[in-house]
Backbone as a chain_set.jsonl record, in Angstrom:
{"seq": "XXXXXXXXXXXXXXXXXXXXXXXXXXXXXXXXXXXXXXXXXXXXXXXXXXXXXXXXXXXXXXXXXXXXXXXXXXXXXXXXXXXXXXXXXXXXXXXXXXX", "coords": {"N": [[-6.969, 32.535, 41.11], [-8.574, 32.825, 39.331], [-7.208, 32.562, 37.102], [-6.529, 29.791, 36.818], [-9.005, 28.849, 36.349], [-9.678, 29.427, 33.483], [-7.347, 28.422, 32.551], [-7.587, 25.684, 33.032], [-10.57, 25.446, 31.136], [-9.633, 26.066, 29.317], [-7.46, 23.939, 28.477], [-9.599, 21.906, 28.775], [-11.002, 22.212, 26.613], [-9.121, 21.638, 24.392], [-8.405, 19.082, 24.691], [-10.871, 18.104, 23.538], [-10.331, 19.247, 20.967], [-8.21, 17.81, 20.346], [-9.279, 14.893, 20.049], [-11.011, 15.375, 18.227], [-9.943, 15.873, 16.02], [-8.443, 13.273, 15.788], [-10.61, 11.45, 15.157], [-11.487, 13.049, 12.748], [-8.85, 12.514, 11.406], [-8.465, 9.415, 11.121], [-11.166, 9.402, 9.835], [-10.399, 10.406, 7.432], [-8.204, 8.558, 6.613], [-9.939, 6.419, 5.786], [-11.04, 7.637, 3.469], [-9.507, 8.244, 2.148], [-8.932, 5.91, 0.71], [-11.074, 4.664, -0.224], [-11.58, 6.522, -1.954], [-9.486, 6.044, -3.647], [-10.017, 3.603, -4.461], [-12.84, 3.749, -5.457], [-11.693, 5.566, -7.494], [-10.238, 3.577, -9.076], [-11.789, 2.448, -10.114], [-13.912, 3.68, -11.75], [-12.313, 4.346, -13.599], [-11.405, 1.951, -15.052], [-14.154, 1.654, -15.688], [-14.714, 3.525, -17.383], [-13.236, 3.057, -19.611], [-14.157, 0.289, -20.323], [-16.542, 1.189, -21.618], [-15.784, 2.898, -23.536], [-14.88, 1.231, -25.705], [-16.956, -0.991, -25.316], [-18.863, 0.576, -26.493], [-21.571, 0.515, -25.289], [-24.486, 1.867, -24.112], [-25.424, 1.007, -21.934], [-22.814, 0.213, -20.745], [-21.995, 3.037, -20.574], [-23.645, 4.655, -19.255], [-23.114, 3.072, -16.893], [-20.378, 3.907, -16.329], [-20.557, 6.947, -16.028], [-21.51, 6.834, -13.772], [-19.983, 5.769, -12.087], [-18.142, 7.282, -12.227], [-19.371, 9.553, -10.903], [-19.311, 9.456, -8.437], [-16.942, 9.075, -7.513], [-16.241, 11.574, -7.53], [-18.049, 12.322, -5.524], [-16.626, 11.058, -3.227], [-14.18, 12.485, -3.377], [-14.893, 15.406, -3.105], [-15.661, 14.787, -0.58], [-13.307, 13.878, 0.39], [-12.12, 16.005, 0.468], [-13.492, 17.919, 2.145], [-13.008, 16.786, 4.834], [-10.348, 17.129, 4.669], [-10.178, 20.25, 4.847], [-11.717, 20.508, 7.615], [-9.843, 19.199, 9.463], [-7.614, 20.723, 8.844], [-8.456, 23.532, 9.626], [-9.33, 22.317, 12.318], [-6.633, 22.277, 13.321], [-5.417, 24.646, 13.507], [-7.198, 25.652, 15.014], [-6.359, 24.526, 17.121], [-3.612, 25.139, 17.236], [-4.163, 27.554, 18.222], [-4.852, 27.496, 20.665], [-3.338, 26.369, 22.209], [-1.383, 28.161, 21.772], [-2.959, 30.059, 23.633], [-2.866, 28.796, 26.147], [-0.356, 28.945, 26.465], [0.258, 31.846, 26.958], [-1.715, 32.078, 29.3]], "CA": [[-7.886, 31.431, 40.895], [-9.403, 32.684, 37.713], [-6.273, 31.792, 35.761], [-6.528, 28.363, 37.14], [-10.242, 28.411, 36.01], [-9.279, 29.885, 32.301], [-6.292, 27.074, 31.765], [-8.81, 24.545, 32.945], [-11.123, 25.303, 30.243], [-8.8, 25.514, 27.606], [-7.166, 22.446, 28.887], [-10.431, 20.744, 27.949], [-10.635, 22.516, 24.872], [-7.528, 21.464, 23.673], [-8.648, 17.375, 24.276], [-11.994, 18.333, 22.86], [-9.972, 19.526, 19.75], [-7.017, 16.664, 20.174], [-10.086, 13.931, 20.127], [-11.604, 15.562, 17.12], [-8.777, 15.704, 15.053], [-7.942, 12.264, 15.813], [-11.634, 10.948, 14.542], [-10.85, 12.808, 11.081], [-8.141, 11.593, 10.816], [-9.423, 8.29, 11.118], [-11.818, 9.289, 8.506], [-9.827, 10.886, 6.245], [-7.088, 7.958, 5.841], [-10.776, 5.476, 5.264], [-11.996, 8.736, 2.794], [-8.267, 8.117, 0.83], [-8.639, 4.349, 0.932], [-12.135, 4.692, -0.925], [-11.37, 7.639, -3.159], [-8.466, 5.652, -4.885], [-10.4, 2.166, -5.04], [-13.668, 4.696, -6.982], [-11.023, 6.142, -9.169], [-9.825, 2.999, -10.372], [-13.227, 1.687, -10.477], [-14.271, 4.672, -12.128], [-11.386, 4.518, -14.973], [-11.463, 0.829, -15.813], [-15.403, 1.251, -16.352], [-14.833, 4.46, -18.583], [-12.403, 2.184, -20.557], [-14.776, -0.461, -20.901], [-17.539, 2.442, -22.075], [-15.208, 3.235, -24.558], [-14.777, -0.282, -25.473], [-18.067, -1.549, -25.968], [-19.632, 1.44, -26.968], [-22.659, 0.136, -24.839], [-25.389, 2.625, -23.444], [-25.455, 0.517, -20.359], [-21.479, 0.956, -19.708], [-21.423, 4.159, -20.751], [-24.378, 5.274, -17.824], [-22.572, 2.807, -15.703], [-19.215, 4.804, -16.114], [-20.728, 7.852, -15.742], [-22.309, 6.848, -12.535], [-18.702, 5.424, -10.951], [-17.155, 8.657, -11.898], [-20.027, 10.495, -10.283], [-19.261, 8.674, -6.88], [-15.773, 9.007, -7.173], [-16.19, 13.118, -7.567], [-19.044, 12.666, -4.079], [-15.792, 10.777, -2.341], [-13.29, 13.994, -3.31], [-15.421, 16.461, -1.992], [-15.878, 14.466, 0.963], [-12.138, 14.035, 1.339], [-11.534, 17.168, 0.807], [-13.886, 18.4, 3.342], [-12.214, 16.332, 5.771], [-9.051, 18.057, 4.637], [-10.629, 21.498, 5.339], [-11.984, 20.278, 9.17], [-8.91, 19.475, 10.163], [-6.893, 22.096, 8.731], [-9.6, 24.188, 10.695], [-9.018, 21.587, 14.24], [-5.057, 22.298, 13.727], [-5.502, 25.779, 13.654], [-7.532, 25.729, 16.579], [-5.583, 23.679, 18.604], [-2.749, 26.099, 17.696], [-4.82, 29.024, 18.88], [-5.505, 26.69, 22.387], [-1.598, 26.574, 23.242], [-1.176, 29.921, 22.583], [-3.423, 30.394, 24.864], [-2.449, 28.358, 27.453], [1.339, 29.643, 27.172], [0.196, 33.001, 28.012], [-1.869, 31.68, 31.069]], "C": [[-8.524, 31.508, 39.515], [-8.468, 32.34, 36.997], [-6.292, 30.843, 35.799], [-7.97, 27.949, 36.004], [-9.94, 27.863, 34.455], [-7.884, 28.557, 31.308], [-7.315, 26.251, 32.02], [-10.026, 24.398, 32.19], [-10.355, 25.175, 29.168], [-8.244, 24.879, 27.619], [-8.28, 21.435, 28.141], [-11.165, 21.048, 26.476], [-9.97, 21.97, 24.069], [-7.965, 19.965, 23.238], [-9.771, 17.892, 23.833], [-11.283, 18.411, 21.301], [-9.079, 18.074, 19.483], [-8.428, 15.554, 19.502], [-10.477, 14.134, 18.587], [-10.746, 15.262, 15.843], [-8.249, 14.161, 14.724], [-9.285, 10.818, 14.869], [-11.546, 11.553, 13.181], [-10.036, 12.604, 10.896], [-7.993, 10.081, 10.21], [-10.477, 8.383, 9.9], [-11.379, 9.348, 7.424], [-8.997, 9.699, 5.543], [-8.697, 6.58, 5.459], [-10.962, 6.721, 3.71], [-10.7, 7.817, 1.358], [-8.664, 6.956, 0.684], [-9.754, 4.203, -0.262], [-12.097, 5.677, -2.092], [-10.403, 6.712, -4.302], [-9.155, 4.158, -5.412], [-11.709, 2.55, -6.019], [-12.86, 4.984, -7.866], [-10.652, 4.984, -10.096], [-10.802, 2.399, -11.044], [-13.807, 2.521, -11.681], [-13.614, 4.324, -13.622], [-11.672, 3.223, -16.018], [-13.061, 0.823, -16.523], [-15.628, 2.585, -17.536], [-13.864, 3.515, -19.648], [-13.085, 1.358, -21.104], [-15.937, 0.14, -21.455], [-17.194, 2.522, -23.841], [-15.026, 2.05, -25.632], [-15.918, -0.402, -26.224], [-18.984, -0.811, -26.674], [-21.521, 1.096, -26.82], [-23.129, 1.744, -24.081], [-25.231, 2.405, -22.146], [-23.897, 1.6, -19.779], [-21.55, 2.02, -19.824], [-22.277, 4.798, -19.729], [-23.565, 4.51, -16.919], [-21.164, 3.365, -15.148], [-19.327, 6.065, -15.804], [-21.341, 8.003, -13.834], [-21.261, 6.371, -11.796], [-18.015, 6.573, -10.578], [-17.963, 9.577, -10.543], [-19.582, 9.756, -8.453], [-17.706, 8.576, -6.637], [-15.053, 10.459, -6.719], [-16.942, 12.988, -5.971], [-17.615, 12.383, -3.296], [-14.669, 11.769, -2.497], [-13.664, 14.854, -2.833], [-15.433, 16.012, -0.945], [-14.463, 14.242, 1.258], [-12.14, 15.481, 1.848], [-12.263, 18.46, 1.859], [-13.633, 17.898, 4.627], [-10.887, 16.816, 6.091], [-9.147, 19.039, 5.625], [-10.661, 21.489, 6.935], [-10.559, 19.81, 9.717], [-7.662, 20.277, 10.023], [-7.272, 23.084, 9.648], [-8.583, 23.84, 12.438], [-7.414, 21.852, 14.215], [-5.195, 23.789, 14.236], [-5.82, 26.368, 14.811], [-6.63, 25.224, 17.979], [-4.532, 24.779, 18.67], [-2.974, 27.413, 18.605], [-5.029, 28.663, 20.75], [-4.004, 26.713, 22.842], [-1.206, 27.545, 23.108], [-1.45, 30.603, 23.452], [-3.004, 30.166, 26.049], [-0.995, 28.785, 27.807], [0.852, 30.604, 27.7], [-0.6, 33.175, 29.33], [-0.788, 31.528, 32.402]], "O": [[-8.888, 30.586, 38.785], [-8.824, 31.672, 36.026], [-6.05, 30.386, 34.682], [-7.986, 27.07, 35.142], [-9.904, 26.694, 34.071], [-7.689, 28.139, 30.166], [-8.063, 26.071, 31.06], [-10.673, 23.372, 32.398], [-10.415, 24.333, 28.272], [-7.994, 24.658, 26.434], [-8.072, 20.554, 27.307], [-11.667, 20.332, 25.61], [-10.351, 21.843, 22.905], [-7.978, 19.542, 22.082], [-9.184, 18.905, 23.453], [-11.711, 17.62, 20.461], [-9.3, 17.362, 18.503], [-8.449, 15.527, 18.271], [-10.306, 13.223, 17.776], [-10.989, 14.503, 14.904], [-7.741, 13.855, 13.646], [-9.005, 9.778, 14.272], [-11.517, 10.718, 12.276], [-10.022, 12.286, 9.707], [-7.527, 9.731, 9.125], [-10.57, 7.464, 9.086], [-11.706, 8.634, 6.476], [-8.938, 9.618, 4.316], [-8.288, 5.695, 4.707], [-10.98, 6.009, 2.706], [-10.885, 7.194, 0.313], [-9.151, 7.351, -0.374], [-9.366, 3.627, -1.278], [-12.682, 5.419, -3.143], [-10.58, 6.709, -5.521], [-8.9, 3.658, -6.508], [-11.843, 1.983, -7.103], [-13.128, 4.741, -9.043], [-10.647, 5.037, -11.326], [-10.792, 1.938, -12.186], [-14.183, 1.852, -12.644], [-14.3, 4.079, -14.615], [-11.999, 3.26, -17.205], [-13.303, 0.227, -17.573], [-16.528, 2.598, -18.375], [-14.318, 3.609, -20.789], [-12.982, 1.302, -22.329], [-16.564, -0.786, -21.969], [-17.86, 2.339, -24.86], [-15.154, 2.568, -26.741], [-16.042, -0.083, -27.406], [-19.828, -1.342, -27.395], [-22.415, 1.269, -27.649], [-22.329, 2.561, -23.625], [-24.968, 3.262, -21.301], [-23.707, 2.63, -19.134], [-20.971, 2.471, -18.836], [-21.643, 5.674, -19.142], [-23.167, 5.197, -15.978], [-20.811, 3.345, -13.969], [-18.334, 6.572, -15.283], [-21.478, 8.948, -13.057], [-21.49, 6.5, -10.593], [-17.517, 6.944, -9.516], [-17.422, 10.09, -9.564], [-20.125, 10.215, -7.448], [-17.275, 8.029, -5.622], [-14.043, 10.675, -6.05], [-16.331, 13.63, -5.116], [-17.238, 13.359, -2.648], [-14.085, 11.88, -1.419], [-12.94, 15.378, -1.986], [-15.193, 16.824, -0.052], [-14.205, 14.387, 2.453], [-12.153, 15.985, 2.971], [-11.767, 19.53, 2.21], [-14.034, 18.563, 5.582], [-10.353, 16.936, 7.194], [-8.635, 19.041, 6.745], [-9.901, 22.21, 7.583], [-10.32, 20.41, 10.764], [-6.835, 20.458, 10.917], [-6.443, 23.496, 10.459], [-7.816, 24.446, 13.186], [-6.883, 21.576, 15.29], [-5.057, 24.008, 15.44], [-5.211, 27.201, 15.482], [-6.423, 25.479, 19.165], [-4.355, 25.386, 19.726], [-2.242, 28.03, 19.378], [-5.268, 29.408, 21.7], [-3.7, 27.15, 23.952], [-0.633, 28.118, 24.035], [-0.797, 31.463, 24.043], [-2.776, 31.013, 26.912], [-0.512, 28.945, 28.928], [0.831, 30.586, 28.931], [-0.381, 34.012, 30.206], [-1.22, 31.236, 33.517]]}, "num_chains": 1, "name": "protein.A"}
């Protein structure tokens, strides 16, 4: 009976992890979606910086980039968490085979 118990927690481990994984993912492909529409945002307004050789653009290019660097770390900590939730999950069917 306790092995029954022991798969039946890591059974709901496993969807606990499946679920999770499936919400960053979900984030991650919005994270990409926004990372590449800042970068170009980002580029065209360092171009026009360069360009007008305005004060304005040139804080306003500095301030696209800066928001285009916040949305890379934040992919890439989305990366990380589910690199992490795979890992785990692998560690959850190992488990459960040897149950």
């Amino acid at each position: 009976m306790g092995n029954w118990l022991g798969r039946s927690q890591t059974e709901k481990q496993l969807a606990k992890t499946v679920r999770r994984m499936r919400e960053i993912r979900e984030k991650l492909a919005v994270a990409e979606e926004q990372l590449a529409a800042l970068r170009e945002d980002a580029e065209d307004l360092e171009m026009r910086s360069m360009v007008s050789e305005s004060p304005f653009d040139s804080q306003e290019s500095r301030q696209a980039s800066a928001h285009a660097a916040s949305m890379h770390r934040h992919r890439d900590d989305l990366r990380r968490e589910l690199s992490e939730l795979e890992s785990r999950q692998d560690e959850l069917l190992d488990r459960m085979n040897r149950q």
